[in-house]
N, C-alpha and C positions, 0 to 999 in steps of 0.2 A: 148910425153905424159908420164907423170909421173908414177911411178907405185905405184898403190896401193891409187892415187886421187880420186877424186870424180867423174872426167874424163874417169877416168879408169872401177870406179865400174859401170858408166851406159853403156860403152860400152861393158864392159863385159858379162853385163844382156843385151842388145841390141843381141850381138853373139848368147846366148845360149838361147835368144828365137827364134830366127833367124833357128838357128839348127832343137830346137823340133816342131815348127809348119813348116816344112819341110820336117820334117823326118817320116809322116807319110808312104807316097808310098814307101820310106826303107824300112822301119819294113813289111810293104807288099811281098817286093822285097825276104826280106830277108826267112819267114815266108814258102814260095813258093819254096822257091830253097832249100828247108831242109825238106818239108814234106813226101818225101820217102822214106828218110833213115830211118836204124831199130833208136828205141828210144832212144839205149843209143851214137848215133850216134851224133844225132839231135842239140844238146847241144854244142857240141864240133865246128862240122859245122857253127853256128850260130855264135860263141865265134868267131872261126879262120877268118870267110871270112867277118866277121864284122872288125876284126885288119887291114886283106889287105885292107879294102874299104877306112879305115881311113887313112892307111899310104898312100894311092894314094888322099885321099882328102885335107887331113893337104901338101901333095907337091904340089897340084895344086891353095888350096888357096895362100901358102906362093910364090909361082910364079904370081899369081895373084896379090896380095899387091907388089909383087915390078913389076910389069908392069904399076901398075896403075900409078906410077912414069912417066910416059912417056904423055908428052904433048898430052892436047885431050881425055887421056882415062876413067878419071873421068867421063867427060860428056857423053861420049858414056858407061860407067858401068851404071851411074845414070839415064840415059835411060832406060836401060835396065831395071832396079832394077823396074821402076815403072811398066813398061810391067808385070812382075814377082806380083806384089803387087797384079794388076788388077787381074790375071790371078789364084792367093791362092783365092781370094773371089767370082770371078766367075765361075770358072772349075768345073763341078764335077768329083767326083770320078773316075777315069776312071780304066775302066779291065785291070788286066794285066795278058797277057800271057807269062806270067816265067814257060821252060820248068823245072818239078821238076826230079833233077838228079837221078838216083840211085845211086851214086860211092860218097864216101865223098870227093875227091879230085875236081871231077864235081861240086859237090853242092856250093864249096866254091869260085872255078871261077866265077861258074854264079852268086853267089852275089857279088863278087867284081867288075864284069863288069860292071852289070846292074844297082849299085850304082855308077859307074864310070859316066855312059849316063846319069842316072837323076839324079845325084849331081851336076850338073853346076850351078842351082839357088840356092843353097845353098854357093859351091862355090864363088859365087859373091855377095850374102849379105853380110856374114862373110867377105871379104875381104873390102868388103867396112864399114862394119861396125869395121872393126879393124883400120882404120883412120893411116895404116903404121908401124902400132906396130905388129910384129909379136910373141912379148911375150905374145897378145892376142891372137890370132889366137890357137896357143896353148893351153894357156889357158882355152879358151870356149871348146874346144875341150876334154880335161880329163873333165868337169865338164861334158857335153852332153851326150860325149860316154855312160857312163855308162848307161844312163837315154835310150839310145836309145837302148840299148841294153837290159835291165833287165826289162824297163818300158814303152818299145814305145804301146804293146797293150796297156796300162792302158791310156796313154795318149790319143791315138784313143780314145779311149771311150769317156775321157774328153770331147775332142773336138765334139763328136756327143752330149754330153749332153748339154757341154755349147758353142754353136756355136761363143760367143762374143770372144772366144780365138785366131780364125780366125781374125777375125777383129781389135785384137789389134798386132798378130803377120804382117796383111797384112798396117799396121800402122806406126810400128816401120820399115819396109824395104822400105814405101815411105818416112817416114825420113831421112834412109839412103839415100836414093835414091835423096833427097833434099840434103843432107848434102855434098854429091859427086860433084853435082852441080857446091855449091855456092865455093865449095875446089877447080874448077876446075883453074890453073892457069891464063891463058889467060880469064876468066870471074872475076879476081879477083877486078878488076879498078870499075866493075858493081856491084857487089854487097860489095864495100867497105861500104856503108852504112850500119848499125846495122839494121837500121829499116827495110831496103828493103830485107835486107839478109833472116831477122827471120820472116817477112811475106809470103816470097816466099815459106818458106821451112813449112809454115804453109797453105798455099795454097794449097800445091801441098799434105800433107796431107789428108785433107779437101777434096778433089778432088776424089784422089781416092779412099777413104772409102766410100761417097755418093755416086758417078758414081759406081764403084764396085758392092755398095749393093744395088742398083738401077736396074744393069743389071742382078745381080743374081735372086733377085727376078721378072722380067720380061720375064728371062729365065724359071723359074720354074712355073710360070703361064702359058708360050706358052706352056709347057709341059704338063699342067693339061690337059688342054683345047683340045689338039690334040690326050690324051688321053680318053678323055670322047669322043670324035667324032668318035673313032673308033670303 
């Protein structure tokens, strides 16, 4: 991939939406493991153990893009990815119980960890949405950080205001997720057709936005309903 093509610029925008509709239970993660400390602590802790989370995320994706090299594991990420896709548009929110540290050196572990364990789906859009380039990978990453850092409440909010943000973030990762696919080596003889290729990977779009928001809103109805019963 060329740098700086047309190729480059949508995967780029691919990665670092990839990142911010992800990184909300970060900014959570983070939010949680800092609210002990005295004020002028708080800051510093947030700053630092947000650098470790990233230098352990930036190595696990850029080991992920060169695994995916490996026969088979396109289609087992791309799998994955759509699981991942489903799972942004139907999950809600869930608790988290992040013990908040007192000690600044505490605070900054338990954000690096705890962004370690639920960085995985992030890790593997990103990597797959970097299509082998790891001068993207990086990339997306100085552009995000910041964003996740300085801006991840504001972006929460977004997303509680304009719910469709989910929907186009849980969109672009079953693209990814199609695009893995049809890259997979050993399926390359089947989807040499152009047509069947960019069908497929519009299908499997299609699929899981409707099925998604199908089950999210059927979940939230079983919820009304079981609530007004009790």
């Amino acid at each position: 991939m060329e740098l700086f093509s047309a190729e480059f610029f949508s995967a780029l925008l691919a990665i670092v939406v990839i990142d911010l509709v992800l990184a909300g239970d970060n900014a959570i993660v983070i939010g949680l493991a800092a609210r002990n400390l005295p004020k002028e602590l708080q800051k510093k802790a947030i700053i630092w153990g947000t650098v470790g989370a990233i230098v352990i995320r930036a190595a696990a994706t850029l080991a992920v893009v060169w695994l995916l090299e490996l026969p088979g594991l396109h289609l087992i990420g791309g799998i994955l990815l759509i699981w991942i896709a489903f799972k942004l548009l139907t999950d809600e929110q869930d608790d988290h119980e992040i013990e908040a540290k007192g000690s600044f050196a505490a605070a900054i572990r338990t954000i690096i960890v705890a962004d370690a364990l639920m960085g995985l789906d992030n890790v593997l859009g990103v990597a797959g949405a970097a299509h082998g380039s790891f001068a993207l990978v990086i990339t997306g990453l100085v552009i995000s950080v910041p964003i996740m850092v300085w801006g991840s409440t504001l972006f929460i909010k977004l997303i509680d205001r304009f719910p469709i943000i989910v929907t186009i973030g849980a969109a672009i990762l079953s693209w990814t997720a199609a695009k893995m696919i049809v890259g997979e080596p050993f399926l390359q003889d089947f989807f040499d057709n152009p047509w069947l290729k960019y069908t497929f990977e519009a299908i499997v779009i299609i699929a899981v936005v409707l099925i998604g928001t199908k089950m999210k809103k059927t979940k939230a109805q079983s919820i009304k309903e079981k609530e007004k019963a009790s």
